[in-house]
N, C-alpha and C positions, 0 to 999 in steps of 0.2 A: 528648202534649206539643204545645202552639203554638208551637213555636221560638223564645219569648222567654227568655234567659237568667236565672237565680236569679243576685240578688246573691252575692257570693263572705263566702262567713261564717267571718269570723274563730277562728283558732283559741284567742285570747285572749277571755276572756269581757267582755264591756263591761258592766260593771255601775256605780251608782251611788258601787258602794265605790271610789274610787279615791285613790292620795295619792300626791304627786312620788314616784320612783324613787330609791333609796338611791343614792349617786356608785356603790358597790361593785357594784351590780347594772348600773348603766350600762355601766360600763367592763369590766365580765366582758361584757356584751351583744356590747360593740363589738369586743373580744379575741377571740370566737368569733366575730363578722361578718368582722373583718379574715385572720383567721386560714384561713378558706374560702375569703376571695379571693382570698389569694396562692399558694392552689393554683391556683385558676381560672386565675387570668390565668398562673400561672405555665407548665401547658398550652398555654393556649390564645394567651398572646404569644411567649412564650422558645423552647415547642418549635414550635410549629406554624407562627405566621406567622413568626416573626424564623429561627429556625433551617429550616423548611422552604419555607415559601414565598420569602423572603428568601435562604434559604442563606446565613446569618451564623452566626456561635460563640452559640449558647443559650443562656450563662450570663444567669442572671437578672440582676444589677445588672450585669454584666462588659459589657453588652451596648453598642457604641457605642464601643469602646475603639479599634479596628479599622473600626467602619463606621460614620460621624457617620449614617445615615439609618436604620440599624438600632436605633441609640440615639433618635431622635426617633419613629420609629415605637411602641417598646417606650414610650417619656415617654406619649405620646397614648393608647395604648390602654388601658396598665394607671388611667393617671387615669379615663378614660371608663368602665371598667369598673366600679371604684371610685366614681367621684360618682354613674353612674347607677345603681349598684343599689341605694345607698342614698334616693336620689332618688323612683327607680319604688317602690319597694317601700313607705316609709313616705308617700308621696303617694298610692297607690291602697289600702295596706290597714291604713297606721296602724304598721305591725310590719318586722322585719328577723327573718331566721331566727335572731337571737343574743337579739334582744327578743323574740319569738314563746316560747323557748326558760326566758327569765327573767319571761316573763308581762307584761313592759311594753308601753306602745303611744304613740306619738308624736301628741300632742291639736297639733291649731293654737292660738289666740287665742282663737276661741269656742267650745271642745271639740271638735270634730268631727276628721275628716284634714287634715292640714297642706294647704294646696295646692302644684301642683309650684314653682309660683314660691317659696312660703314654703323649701318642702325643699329645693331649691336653693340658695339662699342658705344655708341650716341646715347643710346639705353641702357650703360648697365648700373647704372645708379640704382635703378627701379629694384636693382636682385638685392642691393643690402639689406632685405628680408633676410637674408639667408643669414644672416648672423645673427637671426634667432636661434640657429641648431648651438648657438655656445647655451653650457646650461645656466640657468636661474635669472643672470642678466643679459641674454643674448634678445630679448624682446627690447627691453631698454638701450642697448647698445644702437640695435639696429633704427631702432626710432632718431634716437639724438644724430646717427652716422645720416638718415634720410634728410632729414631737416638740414643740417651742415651741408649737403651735397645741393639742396635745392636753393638755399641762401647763397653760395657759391656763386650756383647759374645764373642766378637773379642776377647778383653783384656782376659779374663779366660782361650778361646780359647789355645790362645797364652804360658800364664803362666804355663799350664798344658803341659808341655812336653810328660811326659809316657802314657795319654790316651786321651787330644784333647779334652777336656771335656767343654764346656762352664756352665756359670750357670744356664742356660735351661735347660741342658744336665742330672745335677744333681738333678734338680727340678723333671726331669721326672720321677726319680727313677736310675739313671743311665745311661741314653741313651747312645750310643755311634754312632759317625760316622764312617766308614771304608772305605778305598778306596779296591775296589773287583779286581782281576784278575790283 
């Protein structure tokens, strides 16, 4: 070996066949993405930092109730967690373990990987955590602002018959979903 790296090969197959993503295949994608993360972070914010290193009450949303910095810590990380691993993942390999999973892959504008600026944008629905740092009702805001934001995509989703497109999709510059193989 010359110590140069092999590209990381997809575990979705990139073939020519591709065609937008069914809404139903997206939002099962995204159910299983979301659904991992709120273990993740639920470890790795509620018990670890907020309840151990913080020594605050680890209830997952309860968090902030009792300690306004326990609650802005918990807004921050779990959004960060959230927008970047949607971010990282579908900017460097096109897939989410829930699209990996449903065989879809996230094309940018001119087929290829989104860029991280595109995915960004495409993702930042996922940070309206962060409007838990308003105090007392910033948990409830930001809940009702996710759910609006993901009914939205649905709805555009939906509307856009020839390319599947939600209004993330176009914010990003075009994104497209495809289901591969």
């Amino acid at each position: 070996m010359t110590g140069a790296t092999q590209p990381r090969k997809s575990p979705v197959p990139n073939t020519a066949e591709t065609r937008p993503a069914p809404l139903v295949d997206r939002a099962l994608a995204r159910a299983i993405d979301f659904a991992m993360l709120f273990i993740v972070s639920f470890v790795v914010v509620s018990i670890i930092v907020v309840g151990d290193l913080m020594q605050a009450d680890a209830g997952y949303w309860g968090i902030g109730q009792d300690d306004p910095y326990a609650g802005a810590v918990t807004s921050v990380l779990v959004a960060a967690i959230y927008w970047g691993y949607f971010t990282v993942l579908e900017s460097q390999t096109g897939w989410t373990f829930g699209k990996m999973l449903l065989r879809l892959e996230v094309r940018g504008p001119q087929g290829g990987r989104p860029t991280i600026q595109a995915s960004l944008k495409r993702n930042a629905f996922t940070a309206l955590g962060l409007l838990g740092l308003i105090p007392v009702v910033g948990g409830l805001i930001s809940g009702v602002a996710t759910v609006l934001a993901i009914v939205a995509i649905a709805v555009t989703i939906q509307k856009d018959a020839a390319n599947r497109q939600g209004w993330h999709d176009r914010v990003a510059g075009g994104a497209r979903v495809v289901k591969v193989g």
